[in-house]
C-alpha positions as CSV (number, residue, x, y, z in Angstrom):
1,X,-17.9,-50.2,-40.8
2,X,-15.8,-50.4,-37.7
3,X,-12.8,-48.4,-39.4
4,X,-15.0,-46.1,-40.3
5,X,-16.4,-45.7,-36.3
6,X,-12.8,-45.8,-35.0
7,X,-11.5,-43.0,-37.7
8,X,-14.8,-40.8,-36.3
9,X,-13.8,-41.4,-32.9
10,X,-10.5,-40.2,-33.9
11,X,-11.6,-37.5,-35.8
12,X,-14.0,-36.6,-32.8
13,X,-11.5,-36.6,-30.2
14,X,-9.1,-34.5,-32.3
15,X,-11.5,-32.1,-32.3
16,X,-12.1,-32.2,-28.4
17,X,-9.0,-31.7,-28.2
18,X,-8.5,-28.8,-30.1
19,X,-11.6,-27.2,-28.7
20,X,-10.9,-27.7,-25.3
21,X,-7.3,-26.4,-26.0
22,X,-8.7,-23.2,-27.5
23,X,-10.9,-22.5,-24.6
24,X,-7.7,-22.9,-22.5
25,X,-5.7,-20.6,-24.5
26,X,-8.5,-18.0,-24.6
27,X,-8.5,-18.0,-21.0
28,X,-4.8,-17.0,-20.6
29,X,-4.5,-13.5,-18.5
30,X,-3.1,-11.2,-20.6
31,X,-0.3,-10.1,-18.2
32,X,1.9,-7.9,-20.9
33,X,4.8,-6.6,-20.1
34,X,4.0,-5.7,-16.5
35,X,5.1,-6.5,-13.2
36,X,3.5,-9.0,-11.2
37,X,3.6,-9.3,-7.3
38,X,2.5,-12.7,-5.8
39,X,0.5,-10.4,-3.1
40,X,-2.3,-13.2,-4.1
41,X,-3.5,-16.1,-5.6
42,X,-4.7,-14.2,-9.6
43,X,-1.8,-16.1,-11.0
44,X,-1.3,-18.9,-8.9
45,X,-2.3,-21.9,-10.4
46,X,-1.5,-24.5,-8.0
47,X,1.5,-24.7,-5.2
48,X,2.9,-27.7,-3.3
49,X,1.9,-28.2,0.1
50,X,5.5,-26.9,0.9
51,X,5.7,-24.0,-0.8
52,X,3.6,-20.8,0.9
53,X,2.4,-17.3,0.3
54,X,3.9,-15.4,3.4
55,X,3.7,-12.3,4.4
56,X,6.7,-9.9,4.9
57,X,7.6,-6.8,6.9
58,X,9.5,-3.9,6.7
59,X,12.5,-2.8,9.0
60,X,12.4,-0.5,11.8
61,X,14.8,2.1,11.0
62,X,15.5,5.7,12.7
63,X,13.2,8.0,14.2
64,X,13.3,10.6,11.4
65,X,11.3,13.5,13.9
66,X,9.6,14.5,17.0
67,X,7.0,16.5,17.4
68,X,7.2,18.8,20.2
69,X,7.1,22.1,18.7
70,X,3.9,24.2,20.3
71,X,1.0,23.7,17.4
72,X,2.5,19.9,17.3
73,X,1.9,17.5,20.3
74,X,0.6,14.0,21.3
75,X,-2.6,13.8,19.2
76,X,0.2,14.8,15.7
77,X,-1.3,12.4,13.1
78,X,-2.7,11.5,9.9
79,X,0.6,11.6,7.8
80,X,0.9,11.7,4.3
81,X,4.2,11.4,2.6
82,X,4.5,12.9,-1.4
83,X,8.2,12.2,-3.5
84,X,8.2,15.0,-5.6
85,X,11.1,14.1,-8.0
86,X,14.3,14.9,-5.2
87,X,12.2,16.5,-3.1
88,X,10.6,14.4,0.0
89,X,7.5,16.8,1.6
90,X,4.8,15.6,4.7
91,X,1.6,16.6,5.7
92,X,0.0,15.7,9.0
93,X,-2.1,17.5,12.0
94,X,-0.3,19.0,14.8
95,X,-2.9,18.8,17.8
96,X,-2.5,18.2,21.4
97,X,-5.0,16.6,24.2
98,X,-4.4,16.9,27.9
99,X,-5.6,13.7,29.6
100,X,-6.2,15.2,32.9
101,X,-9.2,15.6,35.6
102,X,-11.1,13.2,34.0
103,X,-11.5,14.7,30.9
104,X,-9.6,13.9,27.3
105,X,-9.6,17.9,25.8
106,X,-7.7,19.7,23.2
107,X,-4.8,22.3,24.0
108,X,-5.1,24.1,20.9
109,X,-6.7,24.6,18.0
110,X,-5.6,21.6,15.1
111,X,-3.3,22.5,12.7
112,X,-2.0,21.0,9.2
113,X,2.0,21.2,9.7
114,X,4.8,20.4,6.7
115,X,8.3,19.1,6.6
116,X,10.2,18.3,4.0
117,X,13.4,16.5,3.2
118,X,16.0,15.6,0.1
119,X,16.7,12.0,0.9
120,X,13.5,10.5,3.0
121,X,16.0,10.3,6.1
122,X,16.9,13.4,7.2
123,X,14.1,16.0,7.8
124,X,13.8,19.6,8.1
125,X,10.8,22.2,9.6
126,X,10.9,25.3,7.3
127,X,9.6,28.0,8.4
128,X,6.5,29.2,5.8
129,X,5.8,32.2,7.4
130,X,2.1,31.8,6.3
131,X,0.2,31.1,9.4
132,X,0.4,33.3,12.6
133,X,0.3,30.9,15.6
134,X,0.2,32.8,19.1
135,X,1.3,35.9,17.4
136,X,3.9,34.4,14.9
137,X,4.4,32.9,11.4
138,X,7.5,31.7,12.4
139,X,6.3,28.0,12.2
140,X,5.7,25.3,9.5
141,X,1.9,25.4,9.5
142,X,0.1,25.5,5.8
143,X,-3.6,25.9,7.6
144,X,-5.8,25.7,10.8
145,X,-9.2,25.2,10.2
146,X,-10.7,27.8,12.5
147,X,-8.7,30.3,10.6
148,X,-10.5,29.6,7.3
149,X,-13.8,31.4,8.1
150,X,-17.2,30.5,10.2
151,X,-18.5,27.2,8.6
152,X,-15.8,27.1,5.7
153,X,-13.8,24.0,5.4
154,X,-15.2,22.4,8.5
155,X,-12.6,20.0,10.2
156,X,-10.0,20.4,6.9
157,X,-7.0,20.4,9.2
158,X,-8.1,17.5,11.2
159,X,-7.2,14.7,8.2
160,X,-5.5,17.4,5.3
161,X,-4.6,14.1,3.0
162,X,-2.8,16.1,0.0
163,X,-1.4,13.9,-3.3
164,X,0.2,14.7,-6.3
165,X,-1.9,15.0,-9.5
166,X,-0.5,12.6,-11.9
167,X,-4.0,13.4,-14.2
168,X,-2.2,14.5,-17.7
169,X,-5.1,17.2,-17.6
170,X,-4.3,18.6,-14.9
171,X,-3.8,22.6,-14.1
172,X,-0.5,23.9,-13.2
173,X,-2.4,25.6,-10.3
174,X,-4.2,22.4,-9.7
175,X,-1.2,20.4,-9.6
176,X,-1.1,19.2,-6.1
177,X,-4.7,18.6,-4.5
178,X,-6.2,17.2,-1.3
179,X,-9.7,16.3,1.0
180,X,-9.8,17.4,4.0
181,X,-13.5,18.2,6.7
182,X,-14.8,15.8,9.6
183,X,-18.0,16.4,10.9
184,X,-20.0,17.6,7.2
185,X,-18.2,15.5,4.7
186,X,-14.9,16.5,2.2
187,X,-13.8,19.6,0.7
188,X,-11.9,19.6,-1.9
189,X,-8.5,22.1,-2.1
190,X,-6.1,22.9,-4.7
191,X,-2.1,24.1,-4.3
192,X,0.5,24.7,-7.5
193,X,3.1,24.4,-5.1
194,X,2.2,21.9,-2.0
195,X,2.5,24.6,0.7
196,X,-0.4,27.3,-0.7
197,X,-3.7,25.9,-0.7
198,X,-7.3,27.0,-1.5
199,X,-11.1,25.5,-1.9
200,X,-12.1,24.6,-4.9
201,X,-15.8,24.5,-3.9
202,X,-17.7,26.2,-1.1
203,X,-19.7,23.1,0.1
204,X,-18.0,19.3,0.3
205,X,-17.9,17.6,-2.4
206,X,-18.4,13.5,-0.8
207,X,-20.9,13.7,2.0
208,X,-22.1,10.1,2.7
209,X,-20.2,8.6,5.2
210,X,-18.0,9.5,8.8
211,X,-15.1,11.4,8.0
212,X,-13.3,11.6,11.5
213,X,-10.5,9.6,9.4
214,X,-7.5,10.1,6.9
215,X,-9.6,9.6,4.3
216,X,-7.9,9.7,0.8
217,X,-7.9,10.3,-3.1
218,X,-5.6,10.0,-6.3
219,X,-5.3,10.0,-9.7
220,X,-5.9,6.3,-11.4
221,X,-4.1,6.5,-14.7
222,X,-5.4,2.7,-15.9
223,X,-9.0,3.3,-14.7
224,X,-9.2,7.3,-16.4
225,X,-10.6,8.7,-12.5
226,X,-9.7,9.7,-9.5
227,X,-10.4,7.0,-6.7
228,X,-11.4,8.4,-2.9
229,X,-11.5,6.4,0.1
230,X,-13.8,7.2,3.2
231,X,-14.2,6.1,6.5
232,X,-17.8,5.0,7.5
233,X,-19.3,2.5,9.9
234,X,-20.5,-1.0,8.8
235,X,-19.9,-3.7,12.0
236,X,-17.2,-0.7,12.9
237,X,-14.7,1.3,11.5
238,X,-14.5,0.6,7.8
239,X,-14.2,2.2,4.3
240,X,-15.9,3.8,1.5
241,X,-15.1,3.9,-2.4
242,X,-16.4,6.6,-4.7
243,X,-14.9,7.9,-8.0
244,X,-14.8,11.4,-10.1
245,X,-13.8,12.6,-13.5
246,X,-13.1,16.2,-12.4
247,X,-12.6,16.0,-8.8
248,X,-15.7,18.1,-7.5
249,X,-18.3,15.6,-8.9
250,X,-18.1,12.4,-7.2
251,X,-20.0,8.8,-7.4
252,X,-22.7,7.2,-4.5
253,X,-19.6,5.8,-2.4
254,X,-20.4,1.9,-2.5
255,X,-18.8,-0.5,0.5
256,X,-15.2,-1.9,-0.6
257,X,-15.1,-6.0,-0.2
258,X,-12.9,-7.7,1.7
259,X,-11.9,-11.5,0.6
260,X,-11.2,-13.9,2.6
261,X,-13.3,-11.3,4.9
262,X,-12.4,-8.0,7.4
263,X,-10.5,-9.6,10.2
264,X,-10.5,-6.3,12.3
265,X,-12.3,-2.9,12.2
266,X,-10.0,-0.3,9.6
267,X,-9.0,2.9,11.0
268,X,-7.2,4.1,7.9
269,X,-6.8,2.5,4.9
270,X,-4.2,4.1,3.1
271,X,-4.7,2.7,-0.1
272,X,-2.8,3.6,-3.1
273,X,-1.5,2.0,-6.8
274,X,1.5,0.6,-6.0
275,X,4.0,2.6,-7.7
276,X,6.2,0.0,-9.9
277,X,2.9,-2.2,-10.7
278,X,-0.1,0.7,-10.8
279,X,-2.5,-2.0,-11.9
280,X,-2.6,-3.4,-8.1
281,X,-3.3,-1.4,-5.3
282,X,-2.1,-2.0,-2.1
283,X,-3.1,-0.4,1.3
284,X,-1.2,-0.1,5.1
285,X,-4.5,0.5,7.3
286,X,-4.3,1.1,11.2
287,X,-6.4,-1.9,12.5
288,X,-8.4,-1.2,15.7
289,X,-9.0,-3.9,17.5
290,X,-11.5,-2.5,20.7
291,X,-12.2,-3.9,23.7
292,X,-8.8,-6.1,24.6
293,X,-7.5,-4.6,28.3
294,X,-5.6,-3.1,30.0
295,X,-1.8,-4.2,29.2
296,X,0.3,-2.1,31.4
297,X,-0.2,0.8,33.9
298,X,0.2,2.9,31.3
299,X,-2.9,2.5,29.6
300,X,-4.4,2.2,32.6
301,X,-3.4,5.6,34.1
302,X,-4.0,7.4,30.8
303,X,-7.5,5.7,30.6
304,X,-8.5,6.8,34.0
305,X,-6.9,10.4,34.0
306,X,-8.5,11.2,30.3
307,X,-12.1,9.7,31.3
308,X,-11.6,7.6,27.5
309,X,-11.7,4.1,28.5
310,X,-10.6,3.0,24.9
311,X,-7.6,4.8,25.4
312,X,-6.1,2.2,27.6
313,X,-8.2,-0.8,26.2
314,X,-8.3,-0.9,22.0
315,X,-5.1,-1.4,20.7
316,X,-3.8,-0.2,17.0
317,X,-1.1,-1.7,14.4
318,X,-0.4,-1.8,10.5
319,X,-2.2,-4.7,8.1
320,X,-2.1,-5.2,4.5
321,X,-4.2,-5.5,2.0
322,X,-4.1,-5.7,-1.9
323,X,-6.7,-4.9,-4.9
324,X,-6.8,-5.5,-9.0
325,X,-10.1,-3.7,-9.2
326,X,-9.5,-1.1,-6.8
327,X,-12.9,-2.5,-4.5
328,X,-12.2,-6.1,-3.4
329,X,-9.6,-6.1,-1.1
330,X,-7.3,-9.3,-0.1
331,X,-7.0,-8.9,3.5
332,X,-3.9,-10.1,4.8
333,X,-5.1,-11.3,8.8
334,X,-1.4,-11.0,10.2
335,X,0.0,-7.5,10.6
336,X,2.1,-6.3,8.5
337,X,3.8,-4.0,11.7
338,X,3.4,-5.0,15.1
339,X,3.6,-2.6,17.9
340,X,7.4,-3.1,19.8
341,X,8.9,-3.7,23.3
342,X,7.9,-0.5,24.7
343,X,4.2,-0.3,26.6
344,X,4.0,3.2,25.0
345,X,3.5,1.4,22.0
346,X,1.0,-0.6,23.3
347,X,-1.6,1.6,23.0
348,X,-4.4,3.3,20.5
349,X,-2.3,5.1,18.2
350,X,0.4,3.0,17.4
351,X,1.1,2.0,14.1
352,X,-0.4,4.5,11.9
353,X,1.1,4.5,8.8
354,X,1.5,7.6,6.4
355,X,0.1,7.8,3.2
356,X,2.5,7.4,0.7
357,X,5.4,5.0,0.1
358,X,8.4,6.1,-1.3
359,X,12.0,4.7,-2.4
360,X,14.8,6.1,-0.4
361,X,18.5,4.8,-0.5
362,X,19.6,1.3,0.3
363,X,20.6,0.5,3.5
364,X,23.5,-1.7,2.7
365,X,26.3,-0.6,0.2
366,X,25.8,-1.5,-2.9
367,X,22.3,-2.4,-2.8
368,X,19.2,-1.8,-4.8
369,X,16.9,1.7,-3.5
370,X,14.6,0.3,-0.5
371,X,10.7,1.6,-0.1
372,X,10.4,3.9,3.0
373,X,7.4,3.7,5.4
374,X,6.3,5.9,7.6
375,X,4.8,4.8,10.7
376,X,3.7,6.8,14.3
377,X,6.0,5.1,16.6
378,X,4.4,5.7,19.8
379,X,0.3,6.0,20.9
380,X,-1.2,9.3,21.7
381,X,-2.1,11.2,24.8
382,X,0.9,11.3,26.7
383,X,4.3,12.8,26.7
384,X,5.0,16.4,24.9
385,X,4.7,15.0,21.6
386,X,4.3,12.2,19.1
387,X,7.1,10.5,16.7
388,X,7.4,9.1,13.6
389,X,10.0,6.2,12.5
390,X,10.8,5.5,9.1
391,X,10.8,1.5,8.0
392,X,12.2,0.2,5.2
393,X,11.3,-3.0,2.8
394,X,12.6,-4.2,-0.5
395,X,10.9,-3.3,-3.5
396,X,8.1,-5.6,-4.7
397,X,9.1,-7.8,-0.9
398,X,5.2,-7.2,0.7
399,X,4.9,-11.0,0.3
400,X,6.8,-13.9,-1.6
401,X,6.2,-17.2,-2.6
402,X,8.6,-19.3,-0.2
403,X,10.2,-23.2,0.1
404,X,12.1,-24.7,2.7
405,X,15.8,-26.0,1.4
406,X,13.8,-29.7,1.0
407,X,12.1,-27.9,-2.1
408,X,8.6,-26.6,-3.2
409,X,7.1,-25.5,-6.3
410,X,4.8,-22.9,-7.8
411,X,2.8,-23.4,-10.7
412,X,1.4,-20.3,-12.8
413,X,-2.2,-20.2,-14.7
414,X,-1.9,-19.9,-18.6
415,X,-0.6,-16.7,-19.4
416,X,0.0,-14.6,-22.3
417,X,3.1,-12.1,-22.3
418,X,5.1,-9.5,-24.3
419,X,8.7,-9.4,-24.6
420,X,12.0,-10.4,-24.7
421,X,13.3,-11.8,-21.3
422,X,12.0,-12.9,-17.8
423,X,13.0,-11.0,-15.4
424,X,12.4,-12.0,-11.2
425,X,12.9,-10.6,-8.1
426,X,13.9,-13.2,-5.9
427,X,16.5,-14.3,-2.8
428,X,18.3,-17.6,-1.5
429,X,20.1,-18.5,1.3
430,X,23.6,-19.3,0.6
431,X,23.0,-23.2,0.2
432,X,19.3,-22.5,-1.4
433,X,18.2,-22.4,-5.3
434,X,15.8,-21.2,-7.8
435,X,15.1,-22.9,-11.2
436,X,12.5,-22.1,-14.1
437,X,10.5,-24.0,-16.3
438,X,8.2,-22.5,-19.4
439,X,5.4,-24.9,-19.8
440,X,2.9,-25.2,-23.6
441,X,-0.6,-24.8,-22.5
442,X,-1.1,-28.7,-21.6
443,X,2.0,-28.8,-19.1
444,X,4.6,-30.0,-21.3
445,X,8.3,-28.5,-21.0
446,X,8.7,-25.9,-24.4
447,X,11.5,-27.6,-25.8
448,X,14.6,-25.5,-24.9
449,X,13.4,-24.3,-21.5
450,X,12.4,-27.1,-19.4
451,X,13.9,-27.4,-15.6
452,X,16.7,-29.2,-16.5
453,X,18.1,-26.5,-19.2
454,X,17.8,-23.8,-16.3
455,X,20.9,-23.1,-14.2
456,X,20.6,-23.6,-10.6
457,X,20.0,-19.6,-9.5
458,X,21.1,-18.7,-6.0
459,X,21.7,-14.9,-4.8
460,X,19.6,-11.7,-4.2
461,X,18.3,-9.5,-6.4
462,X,15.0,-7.3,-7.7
463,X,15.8,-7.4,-11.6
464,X,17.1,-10.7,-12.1
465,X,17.4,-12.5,-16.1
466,X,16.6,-15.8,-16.5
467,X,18.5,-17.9,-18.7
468,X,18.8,-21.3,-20.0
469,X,21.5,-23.0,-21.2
470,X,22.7,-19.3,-21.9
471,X,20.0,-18.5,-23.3
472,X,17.1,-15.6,-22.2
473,X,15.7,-14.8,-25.9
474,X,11.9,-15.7,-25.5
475,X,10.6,-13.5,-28.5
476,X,9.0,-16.8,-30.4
477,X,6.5,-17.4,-27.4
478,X,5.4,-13.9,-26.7
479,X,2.1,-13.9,-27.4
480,X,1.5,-17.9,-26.9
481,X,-0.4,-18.6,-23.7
482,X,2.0,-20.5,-21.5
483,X,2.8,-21.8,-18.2
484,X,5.6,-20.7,-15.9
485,X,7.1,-23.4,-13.4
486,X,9.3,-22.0,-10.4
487,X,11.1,-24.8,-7.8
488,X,12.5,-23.2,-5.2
489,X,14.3,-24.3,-2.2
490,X,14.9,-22.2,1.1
491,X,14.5,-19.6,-1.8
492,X,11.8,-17.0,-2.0
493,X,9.8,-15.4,-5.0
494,X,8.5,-12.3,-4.9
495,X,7.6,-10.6,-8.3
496,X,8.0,-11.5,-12.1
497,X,7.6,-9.7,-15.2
498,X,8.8,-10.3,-19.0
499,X,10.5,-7.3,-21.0
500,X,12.9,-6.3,-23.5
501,X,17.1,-7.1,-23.1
């Protein structure tokens, strides 16, 4: 009687086992081939209490152009920056204000300007001849909303946010398109070309919501839509989400979520699927944070001459912020770009990043390509005219998972992957090290690949294959759920992915 209880208790726990070991393995994500950026916490099962998410940011580089043309000025904004296979084109409003007598007023009608440029460095004005500005066409201006006709296209060249339609349906003559209005809502325009543009619609087509914003909208190949961002007010400046098959008939927007929560009010978001990873989204917002002081006679002067006491009290920089669904948002509470050493960048305006990333040449010979921002170096309202500086970070490097030289370590949820190899995008100091360990669903080293069959890996680079004991062939486990194990020291991690030889 007893060796029959203990052989059911056996036989029970067996089972348990193999239950609770299914549940597990149906749980895996499902991560394919794809790259995956430790921007958050989705794969992260647990991490020593040395080891660290931190944020990174990008390098100041040149100032690629200033805006002191006519029809440009000190109010220039709202950039957006399209790579069109070699060829590098922006967008942004040329307007100027004159903070004098007490009064913050517009010297001329806004316009929506274009440069373009074959490397992302070097930038050129061409002159479109479409526009007449004080009795010339001699000028890069695409549009000016007063020019379009009494009550058409309201506010269009106030935040013209163009973007190149990657929809596999699209029209040639549809092939770049763009929102654009303020005070009524967003109209929607169409270009074959990026520099000739017409409506699409007569009335806007997204009407819920404050608009006095760059507010945006792409193509989401995963998702089968195009995705628009608004600004409207919640507790402040913040953003909308609404979504469209066709591009004219568009969702009730519905408030994006912020986890751990919205640490400042959003300007901008600039939101789009990062380019190498189109699953996650990432976004460089302005935050505005209102209300701080006065922090040099400049803002103090300005405030006072313009009558706009939030010119010389709310202050502006760059944040991040990352999505999987494309409407909760991990909010990053650092900045990803403070403002710098001068007091004219201490002020509302600053760090305004274009839309649009874009990979431009390394920076040291040799290298891998770098991603290129775009960011307004200087606040508004003074001086003949805005800049804009281009920054530059490595791909995949918004954040990493990082260990002092003592040693940390990084342990992935169950996963389930296709492919050959792994593949990371990592960097060491000289004296620092990276190691890998695949783990069997309960933890255990697969035979073959524990930590101790992994050569110590010290260096720098974006595509990087693991190996142990000389071998990277992982064919038998794709498919498997597994765990990956990463000890670093004075090392950091900053993407991963699994893929063919």
């Amino acid at each position: 009687m007893h060796n029959r209880t203990f052989l059911f208790l056996i036989f029970l726990i067996v089972v348990l086992l193999s239950v609770t070991e299914q549940a597990t393995a149906d749980e895996a994500i499902n991560i394919g081939s794809r790259l995956e950026l430790l921007v958050d916490d989705y794969l992260i099962e647990k991490m020593d209490d040395s080891t660290e998410l931190r944020l990174h940011h990008p390098v100041r580089r040149e100032v690629i152009m200033k805006f002191d043309r006519p029809w440009e000025g000190n109010a220039c904004g709202y950039f957006t920056v399209i790579q069109d296979g070699d060829l590098y084109r922006m967008y942004y409003r040329g307007s100027s204000m004159n903070p004098a007598k007490g009064k913050l007023g517009w010297v001329h009608p806004e316009a929506t300007c274009y440069i373009e440029s074959r490397d992302g460095v070097n930038w050129t004005r061409p002159d479109l001849g479409i526009v007449e500005y004080e009795g010339s066409k001699k000028n890069n201006i695409i549009l000016m909303s007063h020019q379009l006709g009494e009550g058409k296209g309201h506010g269009v060249s106030h935040n013209f946010s163009p973007f190149l339609d990657k929809n596999p349906d699209c029209k040639p003559s549809e092939k770049y398109k763009a929102l654009g209005g303020c005070g009524g809502g967003l109209y929607a325009l169409k270009s074959p070309n990026g520099v000739n543009w017409s409506f699409m619609s007569e009335k806007p087509v997204v009407t819920k919501g404050a608009f006095d914003s760059q507010n945006l909208a792409f193509w989401d190949s995963l998702r089968n839509c195009y995705m628009e961002y608004h600004r409207a007010f919640r507790e402040g400046r913040d953003v909308m989400l609404a979504t469209s098959k066709d591009f004219l008939k568009w969702s009730q927007p519905e408030w994006l979520e912020y986890t751990p929560g919205r640490t400042t009010q959003l300007y901008t978001n600039q939101i789009e699927p990062y380019y190498r990873a189109p699953h996650l989204y990432v976004g460089f917002p302005a935050r505005y944070i209102d209300g701080r002081g006065w922090y040099s006679q400049i803002n103090e002067k300005i405030s006072k001459a313009s009558g706009c006491r939030r010119c010389g009290t709310d202050y502006t920089d760059t944040g991040f912020i990352s999505s999987r669904d494309g409407k909760t948002f991990k909010v990053w509470p650092e900045a990803f770009v403070r403002p710098g050493p001068s007091p004219e960048m201490w002020m509302y305006g600053f760090g305004y990043t274009a839309w649009g990333m874009v990979e431009t040449k390394p920076n040291v010979p040799g290298g891998p390509k770098e991603i290129s921002f775009y960011i307004s170096d200087t606040g508004g309202w003074f001086g003949p005219g805005n800049s804009m500086c281009r920054y530059t970070l490595r791909q995949d490097g918004f954040v990493s998972a990082r260990a002092p030289l003592s040693g940390g370590s990084l342990l992935t949820k169950p996963i389930v992957f296709e492919g050959e190899m792994l593949k990371i995008n990592f960097e060491t100091s000289a004296a620092g090290s990276l190691q890998v360990e695949i783990q069997n669903i309960d933890g255990k080293p697969v035979p073959g690949f524990s930590l101790s069959e992994c050569p110590t890996l010290f260096g720098n680079s974006i595509d990087h294959a693991v190996r142990w004991k000389g071998k990277a062939e992982l064919s038998d486990l794709a498919g498997k759920p597994i765990r990956l194990r990463f000890v670093l020291k004075d090392a950091d991690l900053y993407a991963f992915r699994f893929g063919k030889k």
